[in-house]
C-alpha positions as a Markdown table, in Angstrom:
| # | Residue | x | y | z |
|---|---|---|---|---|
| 1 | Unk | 0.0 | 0.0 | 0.0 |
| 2 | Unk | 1.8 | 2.9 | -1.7 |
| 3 | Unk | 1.8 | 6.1 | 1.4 |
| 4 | Unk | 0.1 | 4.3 | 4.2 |
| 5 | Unk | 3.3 | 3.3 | 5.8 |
| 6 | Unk | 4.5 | 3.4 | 9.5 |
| 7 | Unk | 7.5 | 5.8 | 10.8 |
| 8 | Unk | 9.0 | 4.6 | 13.6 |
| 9 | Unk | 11.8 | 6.8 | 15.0 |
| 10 | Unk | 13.2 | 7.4 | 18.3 |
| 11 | Unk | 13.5 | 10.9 | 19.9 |
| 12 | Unk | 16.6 | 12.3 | 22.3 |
| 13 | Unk | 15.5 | 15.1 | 24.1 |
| 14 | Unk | 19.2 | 17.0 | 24.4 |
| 15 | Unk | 20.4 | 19.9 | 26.6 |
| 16 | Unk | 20.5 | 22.2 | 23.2 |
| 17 | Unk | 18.7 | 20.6 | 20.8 |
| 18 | Unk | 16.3 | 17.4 | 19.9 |
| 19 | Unk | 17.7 | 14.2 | 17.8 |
| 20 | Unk | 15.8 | 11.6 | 16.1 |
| 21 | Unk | 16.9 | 8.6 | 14.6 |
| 22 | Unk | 14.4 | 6.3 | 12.3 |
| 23 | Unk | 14.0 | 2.8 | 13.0 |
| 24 | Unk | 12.6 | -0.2 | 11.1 |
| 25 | Unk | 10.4 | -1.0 | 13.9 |
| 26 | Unk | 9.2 | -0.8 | 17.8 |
| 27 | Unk | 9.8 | -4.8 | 17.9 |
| 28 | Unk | 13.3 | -4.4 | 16.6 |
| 29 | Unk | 14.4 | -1.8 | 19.0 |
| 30 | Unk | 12.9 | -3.7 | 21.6 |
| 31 | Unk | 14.5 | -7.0 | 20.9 |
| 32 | Unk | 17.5 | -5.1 | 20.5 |
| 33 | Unk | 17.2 | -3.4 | 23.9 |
| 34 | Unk | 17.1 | -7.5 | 25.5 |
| 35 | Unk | 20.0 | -8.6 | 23.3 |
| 36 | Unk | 22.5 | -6.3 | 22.4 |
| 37 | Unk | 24.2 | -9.0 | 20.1 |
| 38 | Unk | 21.9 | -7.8 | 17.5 |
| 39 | Unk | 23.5 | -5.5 | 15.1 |
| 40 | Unk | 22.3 | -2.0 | 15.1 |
| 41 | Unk | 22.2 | -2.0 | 11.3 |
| 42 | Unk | 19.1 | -4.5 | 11.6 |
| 43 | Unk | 17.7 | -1.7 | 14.1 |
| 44 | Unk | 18.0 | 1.5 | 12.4 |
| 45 | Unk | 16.7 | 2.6 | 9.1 |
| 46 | Unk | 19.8 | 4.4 | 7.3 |
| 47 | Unk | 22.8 | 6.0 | 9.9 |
| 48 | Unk | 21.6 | 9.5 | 9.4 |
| 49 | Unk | 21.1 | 11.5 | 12.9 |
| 50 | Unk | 18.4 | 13.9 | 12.3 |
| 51 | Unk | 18.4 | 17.1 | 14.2 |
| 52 | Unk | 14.8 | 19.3 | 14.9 |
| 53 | Unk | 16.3 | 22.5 | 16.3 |
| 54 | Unk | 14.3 | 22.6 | 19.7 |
| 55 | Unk | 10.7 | 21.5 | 17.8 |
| 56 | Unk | 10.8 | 17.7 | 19.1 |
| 57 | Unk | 9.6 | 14.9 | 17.4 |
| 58 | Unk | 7.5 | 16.2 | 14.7 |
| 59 | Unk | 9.6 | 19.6 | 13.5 |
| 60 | Unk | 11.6 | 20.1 | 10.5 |
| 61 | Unk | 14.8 | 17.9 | 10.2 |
| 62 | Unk | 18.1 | 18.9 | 9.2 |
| 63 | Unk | 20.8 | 16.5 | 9.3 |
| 64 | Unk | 23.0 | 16.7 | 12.9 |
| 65 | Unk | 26.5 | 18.4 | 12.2 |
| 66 | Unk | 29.0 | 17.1 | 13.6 |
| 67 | Unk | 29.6 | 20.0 | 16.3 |
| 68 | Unk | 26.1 | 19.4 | 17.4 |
| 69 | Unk | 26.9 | 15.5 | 17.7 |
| 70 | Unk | 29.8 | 16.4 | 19.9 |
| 71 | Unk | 28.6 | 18.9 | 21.9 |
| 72 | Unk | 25.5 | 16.7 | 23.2 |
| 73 | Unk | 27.1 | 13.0 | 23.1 |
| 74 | Unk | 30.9 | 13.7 | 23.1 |
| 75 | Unk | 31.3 | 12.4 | 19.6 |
| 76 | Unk | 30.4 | 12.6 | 16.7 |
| 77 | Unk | 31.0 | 9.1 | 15.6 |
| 78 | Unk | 27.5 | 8.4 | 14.3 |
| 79 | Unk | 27.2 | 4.8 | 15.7 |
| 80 | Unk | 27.8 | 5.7 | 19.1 |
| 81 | Unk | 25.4 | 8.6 | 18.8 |
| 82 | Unk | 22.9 | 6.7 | 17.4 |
| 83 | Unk | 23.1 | 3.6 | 19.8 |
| 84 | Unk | 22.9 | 6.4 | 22.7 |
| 85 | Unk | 19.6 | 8.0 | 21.4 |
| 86 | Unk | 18.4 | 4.2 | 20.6 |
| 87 | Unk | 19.0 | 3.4 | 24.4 |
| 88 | Unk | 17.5 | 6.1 | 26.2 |
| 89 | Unk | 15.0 | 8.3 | 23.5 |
| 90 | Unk | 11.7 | 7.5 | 23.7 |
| 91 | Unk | 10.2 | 5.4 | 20.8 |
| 92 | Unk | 7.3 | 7.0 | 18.5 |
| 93 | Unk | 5.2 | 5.5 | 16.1 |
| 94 | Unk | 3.4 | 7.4 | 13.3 |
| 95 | Unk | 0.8 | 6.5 | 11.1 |
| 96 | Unk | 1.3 | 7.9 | 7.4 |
| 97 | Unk | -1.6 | 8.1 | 5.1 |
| 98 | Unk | -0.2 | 9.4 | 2.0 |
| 99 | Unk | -1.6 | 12.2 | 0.2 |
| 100 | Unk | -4.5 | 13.7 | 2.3 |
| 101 | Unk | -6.5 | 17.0 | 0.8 |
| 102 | Unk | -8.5 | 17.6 | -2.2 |
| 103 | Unk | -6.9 | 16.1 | -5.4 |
| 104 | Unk | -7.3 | 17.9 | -9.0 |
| 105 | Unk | -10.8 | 19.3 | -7.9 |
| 106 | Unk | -11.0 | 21.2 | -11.3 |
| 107 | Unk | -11.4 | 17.8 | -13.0 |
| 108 | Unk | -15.1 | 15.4 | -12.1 |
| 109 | Unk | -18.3 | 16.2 | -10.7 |
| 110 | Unk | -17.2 | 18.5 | -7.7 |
| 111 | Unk | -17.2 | 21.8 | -10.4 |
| 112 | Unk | -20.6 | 23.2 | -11.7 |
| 113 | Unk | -20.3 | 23.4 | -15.2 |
């Protein structure tokens, strides 16, 4: 189903700043959390640490800089960052449903003619 997918992404409330970091799922963060033996890379979906600039969750993301990395985690070495926001961010679920809104309303029925 084509724009009705889940987003799963954990959010790190920083002293500066908010991080998120998108998962492939709740489950696999979870079963991650009870066996660290997993590799991360089956956890997280894509390395990139996403940075909302004080807006939490649901603002606009940029991607971290490095400076911004190191000032809240001490590195900037994006695996420890992102197993650092994985262990103690909290875990969000959304539910996308594509394209909401009226479509091409100047085509079909809904104009008077």
């Amino acid at each position: 189903m084509r724009g009705n997918a889940s987003q799963t992404k954990v959010h790190w409330k920083g002293k500066n700043d908010d991080f998120v970091v998108f998962v492939d799922s709740a489950k696999a963060v979870q079963d991650w959390k009870k066996d660290k033996s997993i590799p991360l890379a089956q956890v997280v979906s894509g390395w990139k640490v996403f940075v909302t600039h004080k807006q939490g969750a649901q603002g606009v993301m940029d991607a971290a800089s490095n400076g911004a990395l190191e000032d809240e985690f001490g590195t900037h070495r994006e695996e420890d960052v992102v197993q650092q926001i994985i262990e103690k961010g909290d875990l969000q679920e959304t539910e996308e449903h594509g394209r909401n809104g009226d479509r091409n309303i100047t085509k079909g029925p809904m104009v008077a003619h």
